[in-house]
mmCIF file of the N, C-alpha and C atoms, coordinates in Angstrom:
data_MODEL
# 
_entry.id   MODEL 
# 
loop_
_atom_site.group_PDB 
_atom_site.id 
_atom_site.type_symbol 
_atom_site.label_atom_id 
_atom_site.label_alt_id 
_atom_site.label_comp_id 
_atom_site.label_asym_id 
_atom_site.label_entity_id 
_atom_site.label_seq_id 
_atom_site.pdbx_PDB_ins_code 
_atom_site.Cartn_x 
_atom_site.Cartn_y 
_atom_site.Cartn_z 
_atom_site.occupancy 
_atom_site.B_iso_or_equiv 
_atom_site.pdbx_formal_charge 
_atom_site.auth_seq_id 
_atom_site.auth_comp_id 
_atom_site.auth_asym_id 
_atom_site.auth_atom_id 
_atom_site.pdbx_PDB_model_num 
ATOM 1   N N  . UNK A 1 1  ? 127.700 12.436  -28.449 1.00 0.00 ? 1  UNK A N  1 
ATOM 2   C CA . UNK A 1 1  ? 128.669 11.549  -29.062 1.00 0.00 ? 1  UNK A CA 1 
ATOM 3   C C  . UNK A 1 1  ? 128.064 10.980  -30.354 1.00 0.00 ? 1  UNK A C  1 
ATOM 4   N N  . UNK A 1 2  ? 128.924 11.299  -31.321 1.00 0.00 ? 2  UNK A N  1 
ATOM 5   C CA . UNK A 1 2  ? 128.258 10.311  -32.952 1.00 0.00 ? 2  UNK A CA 1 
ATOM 6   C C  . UNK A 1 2  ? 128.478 8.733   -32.688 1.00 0.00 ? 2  UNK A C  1 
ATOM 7   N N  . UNK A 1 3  ? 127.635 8.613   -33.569 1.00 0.00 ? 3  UNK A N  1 
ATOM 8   C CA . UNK A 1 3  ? 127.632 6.601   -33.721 1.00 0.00 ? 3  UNK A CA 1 
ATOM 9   C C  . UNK A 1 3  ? 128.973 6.668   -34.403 1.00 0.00 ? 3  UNK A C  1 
ATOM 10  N N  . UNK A 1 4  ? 129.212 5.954   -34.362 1.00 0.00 ? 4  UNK A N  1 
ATOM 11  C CA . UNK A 1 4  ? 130.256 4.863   -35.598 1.00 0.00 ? 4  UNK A CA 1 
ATOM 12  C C  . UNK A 1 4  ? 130.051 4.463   -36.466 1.00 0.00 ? 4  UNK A C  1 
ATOM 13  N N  . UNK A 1 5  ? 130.335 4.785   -37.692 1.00 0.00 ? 5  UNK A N  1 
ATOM 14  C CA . UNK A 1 5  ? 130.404 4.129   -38.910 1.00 0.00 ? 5  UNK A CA 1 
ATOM 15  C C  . UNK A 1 5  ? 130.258 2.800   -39.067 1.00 0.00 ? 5  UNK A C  1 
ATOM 16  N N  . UNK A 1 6  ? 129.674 2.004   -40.162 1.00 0.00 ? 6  UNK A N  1 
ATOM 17  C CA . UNK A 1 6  ? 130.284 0.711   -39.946 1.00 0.00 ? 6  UNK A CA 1 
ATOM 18  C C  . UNK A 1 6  ? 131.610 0.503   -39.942 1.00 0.00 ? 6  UNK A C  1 
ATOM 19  N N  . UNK A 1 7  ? 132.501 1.158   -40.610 1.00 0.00 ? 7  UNK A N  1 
ATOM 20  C CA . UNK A 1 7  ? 134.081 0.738   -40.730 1.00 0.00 ? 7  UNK A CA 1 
ATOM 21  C C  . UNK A 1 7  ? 134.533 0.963   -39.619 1.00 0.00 ? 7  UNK A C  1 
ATOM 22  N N  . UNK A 1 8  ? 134.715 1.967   -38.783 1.00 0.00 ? 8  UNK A N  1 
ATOM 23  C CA . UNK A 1 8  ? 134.886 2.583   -37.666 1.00 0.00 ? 8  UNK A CA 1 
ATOM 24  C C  . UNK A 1 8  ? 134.692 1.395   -36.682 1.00 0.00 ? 8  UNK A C  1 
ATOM 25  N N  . UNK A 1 9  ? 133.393 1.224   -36.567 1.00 0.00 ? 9  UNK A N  1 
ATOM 26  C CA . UNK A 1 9  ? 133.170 -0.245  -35.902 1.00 0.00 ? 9  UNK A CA 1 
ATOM 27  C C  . UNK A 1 9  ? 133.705 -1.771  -36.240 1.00 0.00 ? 9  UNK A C  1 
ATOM 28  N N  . UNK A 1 10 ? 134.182 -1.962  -37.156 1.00 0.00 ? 10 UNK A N  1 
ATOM 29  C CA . UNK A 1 10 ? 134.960 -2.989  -37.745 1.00 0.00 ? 10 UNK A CA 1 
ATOM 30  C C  . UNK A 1 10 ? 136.303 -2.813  -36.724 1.00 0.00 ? 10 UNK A C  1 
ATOM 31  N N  . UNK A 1 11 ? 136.817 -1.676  -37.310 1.00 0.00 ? 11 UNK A N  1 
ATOM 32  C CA . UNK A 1 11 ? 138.025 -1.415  -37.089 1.00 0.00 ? 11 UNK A CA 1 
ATOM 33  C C  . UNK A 1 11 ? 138.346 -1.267  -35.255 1.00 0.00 ? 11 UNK A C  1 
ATOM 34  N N  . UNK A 1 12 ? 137.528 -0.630  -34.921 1.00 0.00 ? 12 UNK A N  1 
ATOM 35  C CA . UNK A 1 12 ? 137.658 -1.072  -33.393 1.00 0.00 ? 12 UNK A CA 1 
ATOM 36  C C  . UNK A 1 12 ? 137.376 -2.427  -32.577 1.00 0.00 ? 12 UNK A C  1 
ATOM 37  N N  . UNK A 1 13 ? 136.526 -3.329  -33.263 1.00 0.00 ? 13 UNK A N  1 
ATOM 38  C CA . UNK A 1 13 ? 136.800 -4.443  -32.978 1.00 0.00 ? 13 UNK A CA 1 
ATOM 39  C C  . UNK A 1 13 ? 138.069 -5.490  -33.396 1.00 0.00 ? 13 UNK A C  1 
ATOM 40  N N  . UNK A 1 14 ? 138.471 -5.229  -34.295 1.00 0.00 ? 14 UNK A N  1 
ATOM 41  C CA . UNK A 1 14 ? 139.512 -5.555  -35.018 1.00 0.00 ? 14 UNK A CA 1 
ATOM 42  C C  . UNK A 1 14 ? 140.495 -5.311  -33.675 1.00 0.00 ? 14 UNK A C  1 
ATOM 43  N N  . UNK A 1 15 ? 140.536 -4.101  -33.526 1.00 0.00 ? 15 UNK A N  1 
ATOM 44  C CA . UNK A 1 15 ? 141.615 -3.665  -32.733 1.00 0.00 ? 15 UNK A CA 1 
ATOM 45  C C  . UNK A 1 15 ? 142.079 -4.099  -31.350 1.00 0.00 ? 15 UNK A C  1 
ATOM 46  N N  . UNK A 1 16 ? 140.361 -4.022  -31.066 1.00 0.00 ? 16 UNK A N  1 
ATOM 47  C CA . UNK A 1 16 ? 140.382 -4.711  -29.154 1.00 0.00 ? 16 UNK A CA 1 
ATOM 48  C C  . UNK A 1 16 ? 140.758 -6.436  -29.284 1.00 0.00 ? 16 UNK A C  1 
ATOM 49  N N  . UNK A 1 17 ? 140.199 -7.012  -30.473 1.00 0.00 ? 17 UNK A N  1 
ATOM 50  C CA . UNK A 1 17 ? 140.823 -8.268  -30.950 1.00 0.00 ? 17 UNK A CA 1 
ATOM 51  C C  . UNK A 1 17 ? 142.196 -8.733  -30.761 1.00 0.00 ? 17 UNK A C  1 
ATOM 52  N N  . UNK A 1 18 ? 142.969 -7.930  -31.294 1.00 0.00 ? 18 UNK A N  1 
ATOM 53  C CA . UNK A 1 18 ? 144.617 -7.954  -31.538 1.00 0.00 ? 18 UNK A CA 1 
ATOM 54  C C  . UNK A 1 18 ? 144.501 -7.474  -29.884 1.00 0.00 ? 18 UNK A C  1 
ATOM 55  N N  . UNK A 1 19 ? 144.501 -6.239  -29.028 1.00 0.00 ? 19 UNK A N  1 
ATOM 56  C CA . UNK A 1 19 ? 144.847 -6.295  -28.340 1.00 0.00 ? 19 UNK A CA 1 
ATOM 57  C C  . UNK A 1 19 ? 145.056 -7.272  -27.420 1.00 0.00 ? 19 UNK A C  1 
ATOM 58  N N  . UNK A 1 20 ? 143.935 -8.334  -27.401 1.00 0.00 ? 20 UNK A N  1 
ATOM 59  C CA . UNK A 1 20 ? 143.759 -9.112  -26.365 1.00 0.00 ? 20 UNK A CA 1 
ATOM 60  C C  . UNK A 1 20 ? 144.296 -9.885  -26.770 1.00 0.00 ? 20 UNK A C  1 
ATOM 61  N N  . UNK A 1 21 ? 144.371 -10.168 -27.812 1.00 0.00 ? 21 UNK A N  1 
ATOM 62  C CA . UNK A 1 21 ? 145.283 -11.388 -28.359 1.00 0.00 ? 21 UNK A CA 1 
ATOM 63  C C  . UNK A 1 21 ? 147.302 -11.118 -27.617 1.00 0.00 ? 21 UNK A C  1 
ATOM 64  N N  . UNK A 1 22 ? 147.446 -10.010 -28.184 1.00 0.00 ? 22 UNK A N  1 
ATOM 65  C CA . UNK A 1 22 ? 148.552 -9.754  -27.847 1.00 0.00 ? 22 UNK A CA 1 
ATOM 66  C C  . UNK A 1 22 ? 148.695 -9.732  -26.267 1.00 0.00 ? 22 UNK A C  1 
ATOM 67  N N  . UNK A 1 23 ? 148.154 -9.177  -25.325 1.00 0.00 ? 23 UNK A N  1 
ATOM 68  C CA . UNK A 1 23 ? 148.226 -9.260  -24.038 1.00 0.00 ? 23 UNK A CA 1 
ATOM 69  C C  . UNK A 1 23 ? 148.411 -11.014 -23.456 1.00 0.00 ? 23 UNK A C  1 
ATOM 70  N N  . UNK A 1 24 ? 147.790 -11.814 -24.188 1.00 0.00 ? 24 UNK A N  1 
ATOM 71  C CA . UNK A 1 24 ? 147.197 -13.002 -23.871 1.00 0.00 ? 24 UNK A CA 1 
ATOM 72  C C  . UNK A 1 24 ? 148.707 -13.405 -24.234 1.00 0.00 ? 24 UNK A C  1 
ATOM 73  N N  . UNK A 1 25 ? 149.160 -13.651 -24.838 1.00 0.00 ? 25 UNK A N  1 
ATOM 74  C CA . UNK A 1 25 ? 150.038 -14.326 -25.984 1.00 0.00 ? 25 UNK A CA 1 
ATOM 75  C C  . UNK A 1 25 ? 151.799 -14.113 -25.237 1.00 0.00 ? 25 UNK A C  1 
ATOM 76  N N  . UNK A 1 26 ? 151.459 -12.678 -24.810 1.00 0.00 ? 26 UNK A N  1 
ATOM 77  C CA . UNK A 1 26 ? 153.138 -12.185 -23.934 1.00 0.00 ? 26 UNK A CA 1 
ATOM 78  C C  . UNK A 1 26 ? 152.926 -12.856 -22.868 1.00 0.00 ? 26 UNK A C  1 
ATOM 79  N N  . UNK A 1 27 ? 151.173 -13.020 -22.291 1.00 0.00 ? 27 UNK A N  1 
ATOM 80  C CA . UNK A 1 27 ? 151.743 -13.995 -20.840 1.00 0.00 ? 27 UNK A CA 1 
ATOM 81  C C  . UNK A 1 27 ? 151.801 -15.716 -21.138 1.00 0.00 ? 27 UNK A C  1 
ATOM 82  N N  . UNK A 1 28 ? 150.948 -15.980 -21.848 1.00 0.00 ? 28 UNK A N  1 
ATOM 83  C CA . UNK A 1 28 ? 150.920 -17.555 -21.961 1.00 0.00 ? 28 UNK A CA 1 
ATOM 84  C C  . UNK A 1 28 ? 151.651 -18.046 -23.307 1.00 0.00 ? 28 UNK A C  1 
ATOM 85  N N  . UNK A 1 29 ? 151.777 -17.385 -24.278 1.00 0.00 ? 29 UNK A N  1 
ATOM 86  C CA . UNK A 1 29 ? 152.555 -17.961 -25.085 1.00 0.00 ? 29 UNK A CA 1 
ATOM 87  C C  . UNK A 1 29 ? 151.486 -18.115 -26.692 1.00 0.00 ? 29 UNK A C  1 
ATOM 88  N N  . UNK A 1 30 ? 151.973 -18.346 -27.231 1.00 0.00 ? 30 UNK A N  1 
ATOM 89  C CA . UNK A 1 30 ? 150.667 -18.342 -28.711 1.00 0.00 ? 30 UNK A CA 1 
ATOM 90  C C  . UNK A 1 30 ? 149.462 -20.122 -28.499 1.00 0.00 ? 30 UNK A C  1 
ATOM 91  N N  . UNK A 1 31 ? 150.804 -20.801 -28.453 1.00 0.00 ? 31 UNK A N  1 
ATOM 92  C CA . UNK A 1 31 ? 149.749 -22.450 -27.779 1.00 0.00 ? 31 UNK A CA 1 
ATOM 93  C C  . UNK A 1 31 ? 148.906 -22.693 -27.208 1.00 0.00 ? 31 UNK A C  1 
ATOM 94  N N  . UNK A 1 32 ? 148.863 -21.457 -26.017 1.00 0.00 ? 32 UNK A N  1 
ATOM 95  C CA . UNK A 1 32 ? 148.146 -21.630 -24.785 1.00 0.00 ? 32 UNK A CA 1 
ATOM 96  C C  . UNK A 1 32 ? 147.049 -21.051 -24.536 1.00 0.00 ? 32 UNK A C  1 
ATOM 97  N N  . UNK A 1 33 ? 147.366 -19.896 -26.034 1.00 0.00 ? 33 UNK A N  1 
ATOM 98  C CA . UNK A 1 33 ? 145.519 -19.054 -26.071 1.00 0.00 ? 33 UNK A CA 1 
ATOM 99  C C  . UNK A 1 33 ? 144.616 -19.171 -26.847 1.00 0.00 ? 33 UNK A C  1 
ATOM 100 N N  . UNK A 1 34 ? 143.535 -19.848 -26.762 1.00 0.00 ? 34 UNK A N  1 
ATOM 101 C CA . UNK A 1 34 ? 142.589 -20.405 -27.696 1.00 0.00 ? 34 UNK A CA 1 
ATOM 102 C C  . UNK A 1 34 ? 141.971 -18.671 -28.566 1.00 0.00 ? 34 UNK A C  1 
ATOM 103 N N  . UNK A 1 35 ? 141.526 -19.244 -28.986 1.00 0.00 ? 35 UNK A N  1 
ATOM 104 C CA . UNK A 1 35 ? 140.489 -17.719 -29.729 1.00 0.00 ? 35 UNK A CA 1 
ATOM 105 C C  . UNK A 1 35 ? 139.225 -17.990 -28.882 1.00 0.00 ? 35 UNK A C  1 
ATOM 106 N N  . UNK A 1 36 ? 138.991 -18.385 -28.338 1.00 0.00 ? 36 UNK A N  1 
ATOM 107 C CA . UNK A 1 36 ? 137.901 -18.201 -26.859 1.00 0.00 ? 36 UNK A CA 1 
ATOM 108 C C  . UNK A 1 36 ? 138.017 -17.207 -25.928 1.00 0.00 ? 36 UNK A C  1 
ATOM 109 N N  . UNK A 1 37 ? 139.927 -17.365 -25.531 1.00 0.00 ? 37 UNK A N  1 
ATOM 110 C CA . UNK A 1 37 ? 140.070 -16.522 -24.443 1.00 0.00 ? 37 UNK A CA 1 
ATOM 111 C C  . UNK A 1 37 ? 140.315 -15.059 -25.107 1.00 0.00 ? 37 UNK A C  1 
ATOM 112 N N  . UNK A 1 38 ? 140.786 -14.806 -26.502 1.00 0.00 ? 38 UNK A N  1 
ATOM 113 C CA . UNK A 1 38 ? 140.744 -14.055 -26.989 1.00 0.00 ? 38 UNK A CA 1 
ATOM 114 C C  . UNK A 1 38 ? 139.833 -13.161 -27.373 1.00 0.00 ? 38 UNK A C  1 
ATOM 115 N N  . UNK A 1 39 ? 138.333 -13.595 -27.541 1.00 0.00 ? 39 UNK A N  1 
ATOM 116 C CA . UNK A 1 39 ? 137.602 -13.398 -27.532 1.00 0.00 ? 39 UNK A CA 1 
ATOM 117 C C  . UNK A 1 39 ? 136.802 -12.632 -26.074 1.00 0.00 ? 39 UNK A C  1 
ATOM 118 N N  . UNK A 1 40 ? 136.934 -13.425 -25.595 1.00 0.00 ? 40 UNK A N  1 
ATOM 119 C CA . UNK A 1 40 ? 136.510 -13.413 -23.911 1.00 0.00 ? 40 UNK A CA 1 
ATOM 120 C C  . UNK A 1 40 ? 137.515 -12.220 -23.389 1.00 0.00 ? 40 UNK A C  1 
ATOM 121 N N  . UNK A 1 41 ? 138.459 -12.269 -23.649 1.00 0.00 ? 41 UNK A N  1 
ATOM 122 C CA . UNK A 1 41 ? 139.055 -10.537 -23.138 1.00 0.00 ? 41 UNK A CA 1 
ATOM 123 C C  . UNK A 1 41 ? 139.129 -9.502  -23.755 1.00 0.00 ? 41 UNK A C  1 
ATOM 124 N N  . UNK A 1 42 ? 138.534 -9.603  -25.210 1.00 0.00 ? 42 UNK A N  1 
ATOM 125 C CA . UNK A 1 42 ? 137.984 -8.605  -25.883 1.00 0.00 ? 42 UNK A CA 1 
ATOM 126 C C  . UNK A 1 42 ? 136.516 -7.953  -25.247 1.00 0.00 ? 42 UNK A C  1 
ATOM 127 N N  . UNK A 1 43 ? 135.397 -9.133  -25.008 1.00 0.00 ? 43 UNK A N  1 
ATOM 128 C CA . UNK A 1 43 ? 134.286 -9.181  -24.660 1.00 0.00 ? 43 UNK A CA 1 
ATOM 129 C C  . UNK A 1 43 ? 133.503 -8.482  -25.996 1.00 0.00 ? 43 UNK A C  1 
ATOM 130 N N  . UNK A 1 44 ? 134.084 -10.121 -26.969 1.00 0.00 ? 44 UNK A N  1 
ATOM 131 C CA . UNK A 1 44 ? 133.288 -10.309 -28.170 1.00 0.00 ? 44 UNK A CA 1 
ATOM 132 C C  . UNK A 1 44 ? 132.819 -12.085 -28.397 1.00 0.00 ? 44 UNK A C  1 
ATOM 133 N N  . UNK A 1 45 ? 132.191 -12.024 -29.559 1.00 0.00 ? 45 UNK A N  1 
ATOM 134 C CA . UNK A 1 45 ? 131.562 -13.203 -29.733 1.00 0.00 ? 45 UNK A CA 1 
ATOM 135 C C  . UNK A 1 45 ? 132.664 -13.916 -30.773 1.00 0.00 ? 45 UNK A C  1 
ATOM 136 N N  . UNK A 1 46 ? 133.009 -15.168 -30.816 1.00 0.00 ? 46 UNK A N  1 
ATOM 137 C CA . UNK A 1 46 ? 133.554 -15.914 -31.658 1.00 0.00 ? 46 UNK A CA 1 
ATOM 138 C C  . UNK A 1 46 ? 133.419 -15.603 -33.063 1.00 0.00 ? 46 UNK A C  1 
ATOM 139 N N  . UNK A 1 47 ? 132.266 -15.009 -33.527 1.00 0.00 ? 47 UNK A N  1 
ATOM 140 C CA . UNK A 1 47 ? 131.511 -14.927 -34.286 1.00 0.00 ? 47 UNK A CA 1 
ATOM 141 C C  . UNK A 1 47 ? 132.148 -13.676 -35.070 1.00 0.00 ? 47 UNK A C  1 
ATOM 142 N N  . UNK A 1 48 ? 132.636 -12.463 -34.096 1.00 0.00 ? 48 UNK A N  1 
ATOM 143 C CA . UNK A 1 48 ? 133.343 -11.402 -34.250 1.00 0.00 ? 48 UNK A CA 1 
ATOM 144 C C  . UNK A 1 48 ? 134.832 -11.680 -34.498 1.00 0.00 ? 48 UNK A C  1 
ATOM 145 N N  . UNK A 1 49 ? 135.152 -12.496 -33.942 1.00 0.00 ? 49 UNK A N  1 
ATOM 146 C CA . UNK A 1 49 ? 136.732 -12.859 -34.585 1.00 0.00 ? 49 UNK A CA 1 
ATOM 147 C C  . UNK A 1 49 ? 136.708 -13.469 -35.916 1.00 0.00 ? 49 UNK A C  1 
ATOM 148 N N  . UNK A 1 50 ? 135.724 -14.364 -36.165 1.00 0.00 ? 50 UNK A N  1 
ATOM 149 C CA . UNK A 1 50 ? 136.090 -14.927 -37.459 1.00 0.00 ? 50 UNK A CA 1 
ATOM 150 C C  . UNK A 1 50 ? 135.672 -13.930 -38.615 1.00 0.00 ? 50 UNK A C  1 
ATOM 151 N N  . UNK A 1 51 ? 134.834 -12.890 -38.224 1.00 0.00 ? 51 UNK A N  1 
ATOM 152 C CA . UNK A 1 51 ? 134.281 -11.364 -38.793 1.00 0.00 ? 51 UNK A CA 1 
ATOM 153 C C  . UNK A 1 51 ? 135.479 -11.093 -39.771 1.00 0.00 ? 51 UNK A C  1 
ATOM 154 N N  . UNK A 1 52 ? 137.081 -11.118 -38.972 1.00 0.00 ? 52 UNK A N  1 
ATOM 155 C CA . UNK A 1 52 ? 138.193 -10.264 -39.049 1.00 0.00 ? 52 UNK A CA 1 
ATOM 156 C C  . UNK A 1 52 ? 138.507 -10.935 -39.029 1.00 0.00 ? 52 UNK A C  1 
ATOM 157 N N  . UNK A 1 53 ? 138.700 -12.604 -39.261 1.00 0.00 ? 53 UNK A N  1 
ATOM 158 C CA . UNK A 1 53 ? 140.435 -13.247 -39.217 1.00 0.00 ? 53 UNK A CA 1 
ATOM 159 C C  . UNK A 1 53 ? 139.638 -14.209 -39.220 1.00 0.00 ? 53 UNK A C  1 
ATOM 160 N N  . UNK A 1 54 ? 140.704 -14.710 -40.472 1.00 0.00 ? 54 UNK A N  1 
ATOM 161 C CA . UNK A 1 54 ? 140.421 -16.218 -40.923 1.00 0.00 ? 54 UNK A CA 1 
ATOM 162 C C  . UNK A 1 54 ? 140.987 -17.441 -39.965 1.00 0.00 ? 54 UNK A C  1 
ATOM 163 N N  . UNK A 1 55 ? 141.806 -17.188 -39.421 1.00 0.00 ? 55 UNK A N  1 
ATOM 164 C CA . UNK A 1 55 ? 142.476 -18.587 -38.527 1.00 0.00 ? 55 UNK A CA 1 
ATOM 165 C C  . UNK A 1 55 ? 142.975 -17.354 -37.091 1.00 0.00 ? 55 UNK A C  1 
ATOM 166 N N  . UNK A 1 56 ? 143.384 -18.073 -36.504 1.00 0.00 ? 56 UNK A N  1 
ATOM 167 C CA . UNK A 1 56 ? 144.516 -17.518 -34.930 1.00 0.00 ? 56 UNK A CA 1 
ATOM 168 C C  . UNK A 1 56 ? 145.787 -17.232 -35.821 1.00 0.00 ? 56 UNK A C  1 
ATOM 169 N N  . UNK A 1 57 ? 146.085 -17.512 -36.850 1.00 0.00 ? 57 UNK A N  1 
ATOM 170 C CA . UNK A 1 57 ? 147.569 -17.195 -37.401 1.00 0.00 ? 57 UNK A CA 1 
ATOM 171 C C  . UNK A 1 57 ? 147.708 -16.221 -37.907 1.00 0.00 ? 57 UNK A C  1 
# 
């Protein structure tokens, strides 16, 4: 298996990001999901969201 690029790797975190966000968001609502839990069901660091996104908005 090849490594990942850096972009490649951006971009898949990016991605598992939104996913979890979105999963999170259809059950509890946008109010109710911090970028913690978003984070936490990505199984990334805070640190990695703000990587890719300036606010939760």
């Amino acid at each position: 298996m090849r490594r990942l690029t850096r972009e490649e790797s951006r971009a898949l975190t990016r991605m598992r990001l939104l996913a979890s966000a979105r999963e999170l968001m259809a059950r509890a609502g946008y109010e109710s999901v911090s970028i913690d839990r978003i984070t936490e069901g990505a199984g990334y660091s805070k640190g990695a969201f703000y990587s890719n996104f300036a606010s939760k908005e």
